[in-house]
ROPA-528742 format. One record per atom (N, C-alpha, C, O, CB): residue number from 0; residue in three letters; z, x, y; atom name. Coordinates in steps of 0.1 Angstrom, whole numbers, plus 2048, in hexadecimal, padded with zeros to 3 digits. Atoms other than C-alpha are relative to their C-alpha. Glycine has a CB too. Example, Ala and Ser with C-alpha at 12.3 -4.5 7.8 and 13.67 -1.06 7.14 Angstrom:
// residues 2
{node 0, "ALA", {800, 809, 7F4}, "N"} {node 0, "ALA", {84E, 87B, 7D3}, "CA"} {node 0, "ALA", {800, 809, 80C}, "C"} {node 0, "ALA", {807, 813, 80C}, "O"} {node 0, "ALA", {80C, 7F6, 800}, "CB"} {node 1, "SER", {800, 7F7, 7F5}, "N"} {node 1, "SER", {847, 889, 7F5}, "CA"} {node 1, "SER", {808, 7F8, 80B}, "C"} {node 1, "SER", {809, 7FD, 816}, "O"} {node 1, "SER", {7F2, 804, 805}, "CB"} 
//
This chain:
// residues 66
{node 0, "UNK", {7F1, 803, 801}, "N"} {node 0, "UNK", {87E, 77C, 8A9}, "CA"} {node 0, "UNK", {803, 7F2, 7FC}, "C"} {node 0, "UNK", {80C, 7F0, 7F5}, "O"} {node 0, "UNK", {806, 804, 80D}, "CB"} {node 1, "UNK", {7FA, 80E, 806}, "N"} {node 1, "UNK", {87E, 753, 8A4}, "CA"} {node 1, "UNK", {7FA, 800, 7F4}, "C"} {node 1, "UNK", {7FC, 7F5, 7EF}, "O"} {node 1, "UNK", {7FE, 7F1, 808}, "CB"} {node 2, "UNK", {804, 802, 810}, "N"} {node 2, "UNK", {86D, 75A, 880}, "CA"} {node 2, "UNK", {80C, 807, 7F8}, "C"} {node 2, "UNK", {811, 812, 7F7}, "O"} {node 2, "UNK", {7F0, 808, 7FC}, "CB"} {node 3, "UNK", {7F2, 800, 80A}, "N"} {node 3, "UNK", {88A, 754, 867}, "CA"} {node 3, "UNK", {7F8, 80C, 7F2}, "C"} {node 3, "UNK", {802, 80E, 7EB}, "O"} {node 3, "UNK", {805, 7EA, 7F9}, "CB"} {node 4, "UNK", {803, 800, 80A}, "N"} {node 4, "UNK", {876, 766, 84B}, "CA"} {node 4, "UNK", {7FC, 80D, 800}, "C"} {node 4, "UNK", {7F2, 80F, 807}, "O"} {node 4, "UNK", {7F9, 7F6, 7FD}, "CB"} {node 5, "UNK", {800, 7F5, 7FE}, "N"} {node 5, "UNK", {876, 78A, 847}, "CA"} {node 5, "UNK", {7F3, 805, 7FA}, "C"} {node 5, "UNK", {7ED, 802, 7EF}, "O"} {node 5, "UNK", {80C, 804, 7FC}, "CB"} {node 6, "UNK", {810, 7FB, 802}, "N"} {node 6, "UNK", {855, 79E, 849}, "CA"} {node 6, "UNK", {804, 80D, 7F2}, "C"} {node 6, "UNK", {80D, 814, 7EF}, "O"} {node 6, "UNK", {7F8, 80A, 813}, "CB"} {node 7, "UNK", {7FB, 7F7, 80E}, "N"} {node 7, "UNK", {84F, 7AF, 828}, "CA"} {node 7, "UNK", {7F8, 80C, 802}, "C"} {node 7, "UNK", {7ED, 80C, 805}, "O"} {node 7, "UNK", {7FC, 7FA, 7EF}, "CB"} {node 8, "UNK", {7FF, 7F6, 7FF}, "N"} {node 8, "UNK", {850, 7D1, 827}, "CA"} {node 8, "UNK", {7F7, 80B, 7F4}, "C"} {node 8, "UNK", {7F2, 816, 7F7}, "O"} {node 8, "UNK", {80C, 800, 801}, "CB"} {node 9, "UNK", {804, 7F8, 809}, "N"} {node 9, "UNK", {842, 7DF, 806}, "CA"} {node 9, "UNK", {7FB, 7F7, 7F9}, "C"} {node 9, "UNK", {7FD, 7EC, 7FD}, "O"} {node 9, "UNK", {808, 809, 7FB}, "CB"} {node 10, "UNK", {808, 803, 80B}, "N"} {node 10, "UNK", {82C, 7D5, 7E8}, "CA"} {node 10, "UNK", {808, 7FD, 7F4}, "C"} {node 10, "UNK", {80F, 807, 7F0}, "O"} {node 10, "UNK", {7F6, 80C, 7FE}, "CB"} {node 11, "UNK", {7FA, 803, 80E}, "N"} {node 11, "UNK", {83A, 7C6, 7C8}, "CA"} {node 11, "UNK", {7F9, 80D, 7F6}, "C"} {node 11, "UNK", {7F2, 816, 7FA}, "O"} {node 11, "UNK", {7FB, 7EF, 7FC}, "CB"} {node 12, "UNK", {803, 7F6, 805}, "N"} {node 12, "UNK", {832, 7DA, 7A6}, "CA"} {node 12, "UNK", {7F4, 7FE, 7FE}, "C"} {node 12, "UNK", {7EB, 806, 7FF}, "O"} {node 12, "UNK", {807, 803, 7F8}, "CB"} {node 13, "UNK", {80B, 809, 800}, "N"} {node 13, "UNK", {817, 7C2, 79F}, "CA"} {node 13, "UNK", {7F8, 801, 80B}, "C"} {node 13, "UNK", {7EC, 7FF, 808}, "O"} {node 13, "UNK", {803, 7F2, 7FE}, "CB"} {node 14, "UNK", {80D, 7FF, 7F7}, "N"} {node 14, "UNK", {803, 7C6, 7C0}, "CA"} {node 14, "UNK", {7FC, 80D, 800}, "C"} {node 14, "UNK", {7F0, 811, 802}, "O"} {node 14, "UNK", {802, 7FC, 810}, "CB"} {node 15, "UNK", {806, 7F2, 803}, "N"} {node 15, "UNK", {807, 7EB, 7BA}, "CA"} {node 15, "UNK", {7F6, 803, 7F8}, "C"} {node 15, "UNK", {7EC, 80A, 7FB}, "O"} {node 15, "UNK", {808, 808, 7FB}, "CB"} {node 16, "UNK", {808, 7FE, 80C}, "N"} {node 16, "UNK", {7F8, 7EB, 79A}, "CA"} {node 16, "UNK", {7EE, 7FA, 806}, "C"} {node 16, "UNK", {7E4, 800, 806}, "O"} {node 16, "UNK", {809, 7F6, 7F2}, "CB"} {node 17, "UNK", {80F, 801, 7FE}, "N"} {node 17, "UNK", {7D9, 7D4, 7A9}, "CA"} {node 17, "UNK", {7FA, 809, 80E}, "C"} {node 17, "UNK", {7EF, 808, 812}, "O"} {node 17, "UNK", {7FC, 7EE, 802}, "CB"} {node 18, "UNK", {808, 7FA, 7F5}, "N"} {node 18, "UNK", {7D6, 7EC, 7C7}, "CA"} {node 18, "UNK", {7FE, 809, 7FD}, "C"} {node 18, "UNK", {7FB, 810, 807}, "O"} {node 18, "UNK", {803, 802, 80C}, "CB"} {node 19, "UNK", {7FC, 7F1, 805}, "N"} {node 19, "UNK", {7D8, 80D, 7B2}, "CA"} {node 19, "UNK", {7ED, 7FC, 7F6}, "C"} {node 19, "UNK", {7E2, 802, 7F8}, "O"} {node 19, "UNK", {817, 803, 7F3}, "CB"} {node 20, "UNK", {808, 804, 807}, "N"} {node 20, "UNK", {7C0, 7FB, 79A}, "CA"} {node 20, "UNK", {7EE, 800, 80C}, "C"} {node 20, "UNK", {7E3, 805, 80B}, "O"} {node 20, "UNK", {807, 7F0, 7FA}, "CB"} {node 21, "UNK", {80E, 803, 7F6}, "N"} {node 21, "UNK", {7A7, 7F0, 7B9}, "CA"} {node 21, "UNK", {7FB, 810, 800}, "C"} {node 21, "UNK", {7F0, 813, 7FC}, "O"} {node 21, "UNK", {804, 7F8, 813}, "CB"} {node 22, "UNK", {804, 7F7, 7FC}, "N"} {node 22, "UNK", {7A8, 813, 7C4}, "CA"} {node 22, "UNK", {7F5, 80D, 7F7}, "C"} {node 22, "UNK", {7F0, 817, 7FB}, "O"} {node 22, "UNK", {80A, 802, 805}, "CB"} {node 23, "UNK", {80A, 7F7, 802}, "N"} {node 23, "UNK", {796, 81F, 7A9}, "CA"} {node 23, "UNK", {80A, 809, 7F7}, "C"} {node 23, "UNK", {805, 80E, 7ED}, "O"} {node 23, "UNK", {7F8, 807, 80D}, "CB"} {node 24, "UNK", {7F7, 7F3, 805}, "N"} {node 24, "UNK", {7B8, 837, 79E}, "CA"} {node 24, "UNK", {801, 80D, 806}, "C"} {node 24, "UNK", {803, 818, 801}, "O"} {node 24, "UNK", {7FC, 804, 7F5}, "CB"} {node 25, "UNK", {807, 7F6, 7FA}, "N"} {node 25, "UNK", {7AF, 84A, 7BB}, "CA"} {node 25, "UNK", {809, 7FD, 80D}, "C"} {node 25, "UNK", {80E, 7F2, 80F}, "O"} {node 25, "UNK", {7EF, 7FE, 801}, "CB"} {node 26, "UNK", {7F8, 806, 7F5}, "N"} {node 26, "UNK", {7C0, 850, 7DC}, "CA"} {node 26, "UNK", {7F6, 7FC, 80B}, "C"} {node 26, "UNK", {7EB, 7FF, 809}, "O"} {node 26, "UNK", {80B, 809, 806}, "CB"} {node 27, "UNK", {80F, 808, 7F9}, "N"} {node 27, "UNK", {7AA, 83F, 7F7}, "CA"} {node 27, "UNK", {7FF, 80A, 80C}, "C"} {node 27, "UNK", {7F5, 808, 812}, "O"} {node 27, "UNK", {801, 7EC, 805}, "CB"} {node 28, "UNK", {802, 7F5, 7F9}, "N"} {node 28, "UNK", {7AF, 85E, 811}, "CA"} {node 28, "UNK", {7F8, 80B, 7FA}, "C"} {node 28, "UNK", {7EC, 80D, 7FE}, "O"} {node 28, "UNK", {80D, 804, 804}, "CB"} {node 29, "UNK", {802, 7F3, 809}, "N"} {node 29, "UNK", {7A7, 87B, 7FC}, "CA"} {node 29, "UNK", {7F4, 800, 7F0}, "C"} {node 29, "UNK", {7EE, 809, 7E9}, "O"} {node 29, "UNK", {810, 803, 7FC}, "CB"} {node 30, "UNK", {80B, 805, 80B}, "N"} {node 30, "UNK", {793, 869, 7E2}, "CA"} {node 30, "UNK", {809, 80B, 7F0}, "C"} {node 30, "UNK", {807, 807, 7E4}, "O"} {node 30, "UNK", {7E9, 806, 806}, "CB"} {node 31, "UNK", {7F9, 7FC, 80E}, "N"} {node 31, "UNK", {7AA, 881, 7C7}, "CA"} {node 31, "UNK", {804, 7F3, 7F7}, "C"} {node 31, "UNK", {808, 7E8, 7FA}, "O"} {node 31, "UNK", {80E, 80A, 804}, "CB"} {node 32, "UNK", {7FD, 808, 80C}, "N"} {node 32, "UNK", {7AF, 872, 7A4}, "CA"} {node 32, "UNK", {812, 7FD, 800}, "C"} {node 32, "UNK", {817, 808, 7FF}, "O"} {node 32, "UNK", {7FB, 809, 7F1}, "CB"} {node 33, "UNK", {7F3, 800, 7FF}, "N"} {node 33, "UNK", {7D8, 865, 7A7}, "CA"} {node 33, "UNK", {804, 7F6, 7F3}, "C"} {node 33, "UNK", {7FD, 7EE, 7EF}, "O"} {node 33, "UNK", {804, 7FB, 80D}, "CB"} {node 34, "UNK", {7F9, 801, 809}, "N"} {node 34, "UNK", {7F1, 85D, 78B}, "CA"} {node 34, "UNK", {809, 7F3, 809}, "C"} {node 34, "UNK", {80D, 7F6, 813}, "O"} {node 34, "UNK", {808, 80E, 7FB}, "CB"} {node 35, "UNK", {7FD, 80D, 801}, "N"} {node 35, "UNK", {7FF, 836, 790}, "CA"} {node 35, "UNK", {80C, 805, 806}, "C"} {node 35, "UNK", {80B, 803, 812}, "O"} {node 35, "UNK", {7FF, 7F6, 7F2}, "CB"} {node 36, "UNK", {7F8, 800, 801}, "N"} {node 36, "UNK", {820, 842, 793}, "CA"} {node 36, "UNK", {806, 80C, 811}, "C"} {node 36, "UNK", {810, 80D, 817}, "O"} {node 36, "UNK", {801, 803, 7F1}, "CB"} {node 37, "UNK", {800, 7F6, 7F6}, "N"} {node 37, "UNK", {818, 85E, 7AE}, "CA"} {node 37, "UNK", {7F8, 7FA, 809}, "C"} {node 37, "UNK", {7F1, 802, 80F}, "O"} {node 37, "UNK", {7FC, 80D, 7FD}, "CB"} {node 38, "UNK", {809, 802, 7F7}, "N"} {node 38, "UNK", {805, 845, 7C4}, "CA"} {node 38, "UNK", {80B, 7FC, 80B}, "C"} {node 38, "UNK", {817, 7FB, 809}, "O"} {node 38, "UNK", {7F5, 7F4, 7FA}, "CB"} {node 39, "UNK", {7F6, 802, 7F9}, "N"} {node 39, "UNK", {815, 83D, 7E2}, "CA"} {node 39, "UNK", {7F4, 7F1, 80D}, "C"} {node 39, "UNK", {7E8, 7F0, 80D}, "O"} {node 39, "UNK", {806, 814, 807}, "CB"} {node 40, "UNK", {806, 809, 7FE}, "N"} {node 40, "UNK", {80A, 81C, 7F9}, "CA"} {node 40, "UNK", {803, 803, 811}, "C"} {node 40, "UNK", {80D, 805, 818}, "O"} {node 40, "UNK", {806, 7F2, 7F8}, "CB"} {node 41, "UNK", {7FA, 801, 7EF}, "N"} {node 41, "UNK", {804, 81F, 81E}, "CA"} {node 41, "UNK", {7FB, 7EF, 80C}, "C"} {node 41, "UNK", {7F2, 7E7, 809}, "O"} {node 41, "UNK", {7F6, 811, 809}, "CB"} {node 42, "UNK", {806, 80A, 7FA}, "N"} {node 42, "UNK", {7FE, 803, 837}, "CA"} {node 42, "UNK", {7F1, 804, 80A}, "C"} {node 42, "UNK", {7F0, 80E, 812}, "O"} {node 42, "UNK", {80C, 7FB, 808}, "CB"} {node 43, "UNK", {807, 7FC, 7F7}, "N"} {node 43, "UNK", {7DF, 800, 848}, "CA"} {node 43, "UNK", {804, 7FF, 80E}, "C"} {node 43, "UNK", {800, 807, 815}, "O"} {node 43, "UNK", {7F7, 7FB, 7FE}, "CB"} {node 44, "UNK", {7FB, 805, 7F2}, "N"} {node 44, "UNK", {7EF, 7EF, 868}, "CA"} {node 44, "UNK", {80D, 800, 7FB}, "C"} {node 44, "UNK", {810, 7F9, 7F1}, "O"} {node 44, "UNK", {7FA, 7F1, 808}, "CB"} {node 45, "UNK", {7F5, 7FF, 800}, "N"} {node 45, "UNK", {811, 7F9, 86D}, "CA"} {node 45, "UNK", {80A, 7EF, 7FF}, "C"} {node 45, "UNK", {807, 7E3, 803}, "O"} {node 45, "UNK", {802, 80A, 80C}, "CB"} {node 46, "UNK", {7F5, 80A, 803}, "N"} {node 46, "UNK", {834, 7E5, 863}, "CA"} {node 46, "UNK", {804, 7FC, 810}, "C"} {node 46, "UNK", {809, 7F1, 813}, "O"} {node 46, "UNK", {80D, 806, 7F7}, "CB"} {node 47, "UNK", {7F8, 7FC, 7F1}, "N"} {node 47, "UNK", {83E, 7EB, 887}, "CA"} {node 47, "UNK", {7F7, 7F6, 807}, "C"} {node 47, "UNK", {7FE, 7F3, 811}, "O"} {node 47, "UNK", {801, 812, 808}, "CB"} {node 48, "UNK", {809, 804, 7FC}, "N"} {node 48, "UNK", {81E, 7D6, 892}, "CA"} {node 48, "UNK", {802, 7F1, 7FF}, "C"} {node 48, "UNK", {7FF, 7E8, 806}, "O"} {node 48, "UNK", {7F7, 806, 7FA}, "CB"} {node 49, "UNK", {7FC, 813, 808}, "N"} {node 49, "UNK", {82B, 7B4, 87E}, "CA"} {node 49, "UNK", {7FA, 7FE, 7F5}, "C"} {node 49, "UNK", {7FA, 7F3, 7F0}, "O"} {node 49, "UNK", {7FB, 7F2, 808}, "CB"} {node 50, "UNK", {80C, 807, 80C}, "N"} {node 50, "UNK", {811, 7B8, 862}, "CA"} {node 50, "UNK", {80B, 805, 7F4}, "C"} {node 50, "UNK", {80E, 811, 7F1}, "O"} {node 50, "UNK", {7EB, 808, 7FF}, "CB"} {node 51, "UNK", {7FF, 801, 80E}, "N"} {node 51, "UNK", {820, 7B0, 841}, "CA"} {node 51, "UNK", {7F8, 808, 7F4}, "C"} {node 51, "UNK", {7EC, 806, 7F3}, "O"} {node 51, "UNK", {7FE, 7F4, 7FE}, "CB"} {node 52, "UNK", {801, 7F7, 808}, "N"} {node 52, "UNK", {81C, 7C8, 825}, "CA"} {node 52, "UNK", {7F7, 7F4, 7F0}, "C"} {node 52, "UNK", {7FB, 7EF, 7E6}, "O"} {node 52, "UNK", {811, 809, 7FE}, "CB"} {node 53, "UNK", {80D, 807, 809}, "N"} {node 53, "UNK", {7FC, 7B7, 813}, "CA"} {node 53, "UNK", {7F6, 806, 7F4}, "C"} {node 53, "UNK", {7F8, 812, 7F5}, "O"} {node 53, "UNK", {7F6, 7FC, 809}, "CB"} {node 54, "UNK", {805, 7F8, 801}, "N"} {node 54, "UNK", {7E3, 7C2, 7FB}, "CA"} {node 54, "UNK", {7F2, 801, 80A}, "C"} {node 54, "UNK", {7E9, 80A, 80B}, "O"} {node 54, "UNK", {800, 800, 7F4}, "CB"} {node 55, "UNK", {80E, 7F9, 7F6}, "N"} {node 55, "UNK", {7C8, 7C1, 814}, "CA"} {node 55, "UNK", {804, 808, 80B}, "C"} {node 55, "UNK", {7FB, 80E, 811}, "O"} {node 55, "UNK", {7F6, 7F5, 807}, "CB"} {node 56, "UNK", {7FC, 7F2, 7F6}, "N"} {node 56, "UNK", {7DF, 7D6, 82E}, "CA"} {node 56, "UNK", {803, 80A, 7F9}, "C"} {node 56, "UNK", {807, 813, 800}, "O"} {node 56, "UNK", {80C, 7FF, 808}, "CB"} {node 57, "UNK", {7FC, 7F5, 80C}, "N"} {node 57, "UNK", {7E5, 7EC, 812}, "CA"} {node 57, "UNK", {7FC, 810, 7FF}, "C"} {node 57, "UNK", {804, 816, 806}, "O"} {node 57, "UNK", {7FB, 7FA, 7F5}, "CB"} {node 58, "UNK", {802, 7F5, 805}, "N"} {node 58, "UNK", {7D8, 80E, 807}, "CA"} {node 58, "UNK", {805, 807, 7F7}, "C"} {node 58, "UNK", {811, 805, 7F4}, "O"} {node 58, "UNK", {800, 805, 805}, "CB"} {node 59, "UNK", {7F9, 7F8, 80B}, "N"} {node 59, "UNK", {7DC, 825, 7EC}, "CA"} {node 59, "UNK", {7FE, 80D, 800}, "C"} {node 59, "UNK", {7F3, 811, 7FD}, "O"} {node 59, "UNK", {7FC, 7FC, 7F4}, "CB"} {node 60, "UNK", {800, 7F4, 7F8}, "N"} {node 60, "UNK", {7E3, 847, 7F7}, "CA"} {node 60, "UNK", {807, 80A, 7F0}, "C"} {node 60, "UNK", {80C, 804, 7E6}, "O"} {node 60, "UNK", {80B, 7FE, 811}, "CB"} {node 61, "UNK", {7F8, 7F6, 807}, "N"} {node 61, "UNK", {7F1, 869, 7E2}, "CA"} {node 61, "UNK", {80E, 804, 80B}, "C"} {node 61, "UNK", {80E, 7FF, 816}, "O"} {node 61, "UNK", {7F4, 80E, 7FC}, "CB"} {node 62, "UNK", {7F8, 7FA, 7FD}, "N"} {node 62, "UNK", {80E, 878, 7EE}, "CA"} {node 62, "UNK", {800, 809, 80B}, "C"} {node 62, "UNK", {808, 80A, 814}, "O"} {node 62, "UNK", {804, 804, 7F8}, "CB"} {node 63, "UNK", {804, 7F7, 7F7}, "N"} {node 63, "UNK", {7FE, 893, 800}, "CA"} {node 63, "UNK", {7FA, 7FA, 80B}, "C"} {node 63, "UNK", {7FC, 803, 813}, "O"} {node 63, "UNK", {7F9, 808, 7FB}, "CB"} {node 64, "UNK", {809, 806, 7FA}, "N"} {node 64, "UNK", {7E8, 87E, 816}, "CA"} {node 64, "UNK", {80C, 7F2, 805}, "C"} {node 64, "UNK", {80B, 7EE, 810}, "O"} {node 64, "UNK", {7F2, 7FD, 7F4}, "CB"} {node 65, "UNK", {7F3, 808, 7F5}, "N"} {node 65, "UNK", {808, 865, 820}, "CA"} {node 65, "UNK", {807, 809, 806}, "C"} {node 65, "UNK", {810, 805, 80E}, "O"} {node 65, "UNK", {80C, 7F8, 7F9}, "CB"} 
//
């Protein structure tokens, strides 16, 4: 609560792209092949926790599998 500076929530388009990229094009649950546009980003350690939405808290998940 005394930190003025609001915890970030989501991934720019640019970190998408290098975490979609890392992953291969793949969702990292299910290992299926995913379309950039149909990827979806989950946290490894929840927002609710305090951790900032990084690419090393990151993941790259399909739709089905979030």
């Amino acid at each position: 609560w005394d930190d003025d500076e609001p915890r970030k929530r989501s991934l720019g388009i640019r970190e998408k792209k290098i975490l979609y990229e890392r992953a291969g094009h793949k969702c990292q649950a299910c290992h299926k092949e995913i379309d950039f546009f149909e990827m979806q980003v989950r946290h490894k350690k929840t927002h609710a926790k305090g951790v900032n939405a990084t690419l090393s808290n990151t993941v790259c998940i399909c739709y089905k599998c979030n």
